[in-house]
C-alpha positions in Angstrom: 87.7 38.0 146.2 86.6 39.9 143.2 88.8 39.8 140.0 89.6 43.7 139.8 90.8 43.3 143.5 93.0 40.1 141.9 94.3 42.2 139.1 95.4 45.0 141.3 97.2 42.6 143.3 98.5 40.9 140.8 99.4 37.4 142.0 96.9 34.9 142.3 96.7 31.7 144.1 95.8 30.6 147.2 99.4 29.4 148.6 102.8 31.4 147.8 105.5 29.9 145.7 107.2 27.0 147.0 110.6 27.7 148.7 111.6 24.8 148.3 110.4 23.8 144.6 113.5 23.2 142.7 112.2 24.2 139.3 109.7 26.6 138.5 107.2 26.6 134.9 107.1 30.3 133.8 104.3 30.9 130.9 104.2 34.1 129.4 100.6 34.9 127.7 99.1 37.1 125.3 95.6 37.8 123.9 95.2 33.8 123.9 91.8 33.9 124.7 90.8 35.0 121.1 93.8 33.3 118.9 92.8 29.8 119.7 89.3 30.2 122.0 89.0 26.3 121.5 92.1 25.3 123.4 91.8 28.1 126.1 90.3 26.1 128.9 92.3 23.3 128.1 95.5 24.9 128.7 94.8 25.9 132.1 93.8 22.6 132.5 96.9 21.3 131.6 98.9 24.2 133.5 96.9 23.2 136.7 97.5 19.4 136.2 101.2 20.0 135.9 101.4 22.7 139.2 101.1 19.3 141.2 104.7 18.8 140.3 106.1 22.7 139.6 104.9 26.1 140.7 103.4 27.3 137.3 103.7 31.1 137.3 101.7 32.3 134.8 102.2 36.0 133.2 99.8 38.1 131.3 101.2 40.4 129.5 98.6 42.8 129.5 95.6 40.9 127.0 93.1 43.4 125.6 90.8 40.1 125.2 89.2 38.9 128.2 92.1 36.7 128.7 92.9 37.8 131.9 89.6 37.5 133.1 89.1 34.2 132.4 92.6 33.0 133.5 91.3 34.3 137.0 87.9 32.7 137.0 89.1 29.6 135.8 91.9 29.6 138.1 89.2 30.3 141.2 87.5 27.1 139.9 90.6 24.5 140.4 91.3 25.9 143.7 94.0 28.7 142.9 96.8 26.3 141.6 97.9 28.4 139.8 100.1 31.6 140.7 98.9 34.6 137.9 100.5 37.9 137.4 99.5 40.3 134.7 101.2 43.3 133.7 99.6 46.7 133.4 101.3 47.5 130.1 102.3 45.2 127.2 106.1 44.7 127.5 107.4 42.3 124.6 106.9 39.2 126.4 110.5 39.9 127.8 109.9 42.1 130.6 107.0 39.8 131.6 109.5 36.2 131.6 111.7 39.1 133.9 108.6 39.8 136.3 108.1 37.0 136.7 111.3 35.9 137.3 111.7 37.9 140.2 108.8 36.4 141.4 110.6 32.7 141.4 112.5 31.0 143.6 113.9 27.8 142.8 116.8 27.2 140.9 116.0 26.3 137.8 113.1 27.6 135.6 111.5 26.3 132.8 110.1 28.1 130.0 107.8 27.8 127.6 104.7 29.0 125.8 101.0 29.5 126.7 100.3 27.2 123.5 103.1 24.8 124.4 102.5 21.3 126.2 105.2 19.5 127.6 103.7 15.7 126.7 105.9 13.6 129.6 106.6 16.5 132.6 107.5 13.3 134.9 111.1 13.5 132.8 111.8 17.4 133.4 113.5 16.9 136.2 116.2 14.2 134.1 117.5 17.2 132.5 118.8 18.5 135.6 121.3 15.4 135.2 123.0 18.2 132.6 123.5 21.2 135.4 124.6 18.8 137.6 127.0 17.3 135.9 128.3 20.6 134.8 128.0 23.5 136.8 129.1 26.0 133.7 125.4 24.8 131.7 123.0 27.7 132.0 120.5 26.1 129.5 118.9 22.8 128.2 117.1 23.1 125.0 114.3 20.3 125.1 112.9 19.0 122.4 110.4 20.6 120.8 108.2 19.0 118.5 105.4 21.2 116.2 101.9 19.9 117.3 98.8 18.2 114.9 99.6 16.1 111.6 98.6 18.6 109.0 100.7 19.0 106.3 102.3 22.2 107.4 103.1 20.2 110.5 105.2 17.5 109.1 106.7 19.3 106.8 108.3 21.9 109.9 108.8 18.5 112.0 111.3 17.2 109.7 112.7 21.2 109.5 113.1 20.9 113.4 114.1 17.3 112.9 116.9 18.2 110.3 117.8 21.0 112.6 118.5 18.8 115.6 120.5 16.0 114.1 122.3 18.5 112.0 123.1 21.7 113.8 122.4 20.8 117.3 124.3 17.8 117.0 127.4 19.6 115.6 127.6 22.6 118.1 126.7 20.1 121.1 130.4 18.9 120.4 131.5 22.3 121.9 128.2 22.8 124.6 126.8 25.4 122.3 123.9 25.8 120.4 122.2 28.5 117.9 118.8 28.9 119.9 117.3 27.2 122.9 113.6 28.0 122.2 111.8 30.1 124.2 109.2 27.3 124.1 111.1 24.4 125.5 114.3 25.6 127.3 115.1 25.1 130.9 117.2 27.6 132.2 119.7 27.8 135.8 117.8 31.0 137.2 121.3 32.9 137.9 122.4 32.3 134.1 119.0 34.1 132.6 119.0 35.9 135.2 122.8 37.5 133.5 121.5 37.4 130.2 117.7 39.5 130.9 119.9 41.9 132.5 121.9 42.9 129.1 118.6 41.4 126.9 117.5 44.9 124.6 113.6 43.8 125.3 112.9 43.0 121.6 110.3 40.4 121.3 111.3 39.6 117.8 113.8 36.5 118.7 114.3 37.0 122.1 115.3 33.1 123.0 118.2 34.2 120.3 119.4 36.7 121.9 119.1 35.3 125.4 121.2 32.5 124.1 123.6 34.4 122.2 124.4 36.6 125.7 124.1 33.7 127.5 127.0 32.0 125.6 128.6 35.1 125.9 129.0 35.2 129.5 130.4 32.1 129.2 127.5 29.3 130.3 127.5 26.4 128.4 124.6 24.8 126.6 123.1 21.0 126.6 120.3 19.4 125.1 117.6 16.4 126.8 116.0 14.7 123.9 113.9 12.5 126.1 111.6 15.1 127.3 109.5 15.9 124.7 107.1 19.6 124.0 104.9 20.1 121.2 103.9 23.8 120.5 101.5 24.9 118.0 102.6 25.9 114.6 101.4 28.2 111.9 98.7 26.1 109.7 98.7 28.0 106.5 101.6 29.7 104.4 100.2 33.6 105.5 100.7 32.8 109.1 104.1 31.0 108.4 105.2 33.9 106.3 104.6 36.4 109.6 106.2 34.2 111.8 109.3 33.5 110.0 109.3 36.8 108.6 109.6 37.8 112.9 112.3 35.2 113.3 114.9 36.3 110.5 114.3 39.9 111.8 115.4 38.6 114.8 118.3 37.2 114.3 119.8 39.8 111.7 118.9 42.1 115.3 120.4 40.0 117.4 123.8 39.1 114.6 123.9 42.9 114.8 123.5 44.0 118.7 126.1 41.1 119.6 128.5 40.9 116.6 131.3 41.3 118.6 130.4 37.9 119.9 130.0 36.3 116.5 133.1 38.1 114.6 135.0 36.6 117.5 133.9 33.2 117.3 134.3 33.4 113.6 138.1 34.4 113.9 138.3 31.2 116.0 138.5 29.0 113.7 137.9 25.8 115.6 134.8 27.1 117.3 131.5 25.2 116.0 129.3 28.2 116.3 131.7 30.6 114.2 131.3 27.6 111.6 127.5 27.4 111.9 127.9 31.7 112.1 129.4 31.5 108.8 126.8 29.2 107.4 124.2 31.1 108.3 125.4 34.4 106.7 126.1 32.6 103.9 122.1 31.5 103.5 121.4 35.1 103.9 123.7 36.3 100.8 122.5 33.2 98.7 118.8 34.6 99.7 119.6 37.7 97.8 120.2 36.0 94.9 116.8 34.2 94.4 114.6 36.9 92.5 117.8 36.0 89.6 117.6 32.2 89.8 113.2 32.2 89.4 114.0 35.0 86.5 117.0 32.4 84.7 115.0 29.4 85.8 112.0 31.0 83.9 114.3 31.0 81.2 116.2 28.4 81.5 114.6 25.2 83.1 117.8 23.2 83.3 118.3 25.9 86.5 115.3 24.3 87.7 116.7 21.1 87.0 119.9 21.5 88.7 118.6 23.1 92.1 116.3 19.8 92.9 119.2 17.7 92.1 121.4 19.4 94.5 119.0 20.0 97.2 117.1 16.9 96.2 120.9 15.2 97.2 121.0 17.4 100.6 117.9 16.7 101.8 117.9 13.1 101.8 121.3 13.0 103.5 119.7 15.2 106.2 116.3 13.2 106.4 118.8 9.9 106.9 120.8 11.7 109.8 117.8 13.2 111.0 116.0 10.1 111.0 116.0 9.3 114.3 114.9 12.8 115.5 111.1 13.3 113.6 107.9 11.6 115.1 107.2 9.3 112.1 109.2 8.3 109.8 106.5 8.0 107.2 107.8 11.9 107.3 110.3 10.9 104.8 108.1 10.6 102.0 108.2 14.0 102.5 111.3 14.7 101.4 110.6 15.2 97.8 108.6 17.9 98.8 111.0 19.8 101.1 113.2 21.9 98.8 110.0 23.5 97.8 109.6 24.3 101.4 112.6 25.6 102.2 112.7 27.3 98.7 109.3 29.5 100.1 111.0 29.8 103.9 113.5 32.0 101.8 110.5 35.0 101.1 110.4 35.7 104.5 114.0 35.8 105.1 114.1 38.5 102.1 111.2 40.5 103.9 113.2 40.5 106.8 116.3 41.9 105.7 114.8 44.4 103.6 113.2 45.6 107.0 116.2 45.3 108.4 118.3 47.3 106.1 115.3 49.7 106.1 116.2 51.2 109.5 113.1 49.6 110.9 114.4 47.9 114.2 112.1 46.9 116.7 112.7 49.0 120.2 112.1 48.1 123.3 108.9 49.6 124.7 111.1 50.7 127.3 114.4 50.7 128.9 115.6 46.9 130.4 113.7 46.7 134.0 116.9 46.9 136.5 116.9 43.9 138.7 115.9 44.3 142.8 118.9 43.8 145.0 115.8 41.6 146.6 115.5 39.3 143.3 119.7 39.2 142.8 120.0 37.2 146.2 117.0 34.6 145.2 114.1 36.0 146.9 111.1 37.1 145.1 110.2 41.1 144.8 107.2 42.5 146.0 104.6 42.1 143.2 103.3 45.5 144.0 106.5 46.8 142.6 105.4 47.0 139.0 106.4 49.1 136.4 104.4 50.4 133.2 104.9 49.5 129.7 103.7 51.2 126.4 101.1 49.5 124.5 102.7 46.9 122.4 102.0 46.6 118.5 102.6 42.8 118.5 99.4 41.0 117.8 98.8 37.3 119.4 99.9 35.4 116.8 103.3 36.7 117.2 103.8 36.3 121.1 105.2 33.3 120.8 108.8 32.2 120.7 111.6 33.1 117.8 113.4 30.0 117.1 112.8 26.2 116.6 114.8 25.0 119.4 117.8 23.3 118.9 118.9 24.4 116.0 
């Protein structure tokens, strides 16, 4: 079968989706091919190892660079393990996780990214111990771990460490959490399902959002810390500045398009997440403030001084709680280091709310893609019944997912 008959089909393996698989791997892909050539093959690889255990339903979302193409041959090659959909318009990476949604199933689904590796997938299926022990959970944020053991990459571990001991820890207490990462979260179908339907189809944090509306419709949220998914992570401060920059857009979108949500769980007081809510707005405000503390630190170096004492003092009480949660603890020599870290994470955060305030939302390419009364009741939709997108501006590097994970 030729690959421009495979495209116009658009899904690809040899065998239909399981009926009676009871979780499904949905991979959303972008221009991978020509962000990280070396790692291309390997992925599919990987993707085609794993299918032995989950259907692995593999989205393009429309790649300009060859990717499709060689997803298909190499596919062909392992004997069509894989079951590959690509969209004929670039649609956010949203309305591709909701194509192929449709297309699923089981149950339960797990998603994550093309650049993402679940390191023991023998474990997945202990984290459907949380659903069934309470049927209100829609999600369970794995954990995610950044890949490699570059400097960059510690120094975000121990962020996603701090993250998890600290925040994740605290909203658990009320089965909430700020983010289940679009890279690692294993989701009840029915619950994303609910929130894709009300989802705006913004790429820029669209696990947020799906999390926040989630919540909303009142599912709960858990967390399995034994299985374990490294994803890449930016590798020098230009591609960490984009990234973040995407995230804090992100969630100032998604603070604003469900602040209903947040005002109300702010005005109760004993919720966890109004606390966290408050905390976070509070980082924003401080953000505003730093052009005036470089300018008095200039001039005054006992600013300096005082800033590394008291996040010098913060950071080592969240490196002991968090001590537990990071891959090495030879991460904690670290520490001395982070405030400077955290202190640049703060330009991106400015960036974004100065877009923000500009007026300069991302849209949706296009209004949300109504679900089929076919995919409502569990049964996939045709895959003929596609619908086009405008051409997305997103570029590779930032199809990936908006938050950290468990934070």
């Amino acid at each position: 079968m030729s690959s421009a008959l495979l495209e116009q089909e658009g899904l690809v393996g040899d065998s239909p989706l399981c009926k009676t698989a009871d979780i499904d791997v949905i991979v959303p892909e972008f221009n991978e091919l020509s962000r990280r050539p070396e790692r291309f093959d390997a992925q599919v690889a990987y993707f085609s190892k794993i299918s032995r255990k989950f259907n692995v339903i593999l989205v393009d979302d429309a790649s300009t660079d060859g990717s499709w193409e060689r997803l298909v041959e190499l596919n062909a090659q392992s004997g069509g393990k894989l079951h590959l959909f690509r969209m004929e318009q670039n649609g956010q990476k949203v309305q591709a996780i909701k194509r192929a949604v449709e297309m699923s199933r089981a149950e339960f689904v797990l998603l994550t990214d093309f650049d993402s590796t679940v390191m023991n997938p023998g474990r997945v299926r202990r984290a459907l111990r949380k659903f069934r022990s309470n049927p209100k959970v829609g999600s369970v944020s794995l954990r995610l771990m950044p890949e490699g053991r570059s400097l960059f990459s510690m120094l975000q571990d121990l962020e996603y460490a701090i993250g998890r001991a600290v925040f994740c820890r605290y909203l658990l207490m009320q089965n909430r959490l700020r983010c289940v990462s679009g890279a690692a979260g294993l989701w009840r179908r029915r619950a994303l399902q609910d929130a894709l339907r009300e989802h705006s189809g913004r790429h820029n944090g669209d696990d947020f959002e799906a999390t926040a509306i989630a919540m909303r419709k009142g599912y709960a949220m858990a967390y399995e810390k034994s299985v374990v998914v490294e994803t890449f992570v930016p590798q020098n401060p230009r591609d960490f500045y984009r990234q973040r920059r995407r995230w804090e857009l992100g969630a100032l979108e998604t603070y604003d398009k469900e602040k209903r949500f947040y005002f109300e769980q702010i005005r109760t007081l004993h919720s966890k997440l109004g606390h966290v809510t408050i905390f976070d707005w509070y980082t924003w405000l401080t953000a505003l403030t730093l052009p005036l503390f470089i300018v008095n630190g200039l001039l005054n170096h006992s600013v300096f001084e005082l800033y590394m004492l008291v996040q010098g003092a913060l950071t080592a009480s969240a490196g002991y709680l968090s001590r537990d949660e990071i891959r090495d603890r030879k991460e904690l020599l670290l520490l001395p280091i982070f405030p400077f870290y955290t202190l640049f994470a703060v330009i991106p955060r400015l960036s974004a709310m100065y877009q923000f305030l500009r007026g300069r939302r991302s849209r949706p390419s296009m209004p949300p893609i109504p679900w089929s009364a076919e995919s409502s009741t569990g049964s996939p939709t045709s895959n003929r019944q596609r619908t086009g997108f405008r051409k997305s501006r997103n570029v590779a590097s930032e199809h990936r997912s908006g938050c950290e994970g468990c934070r």
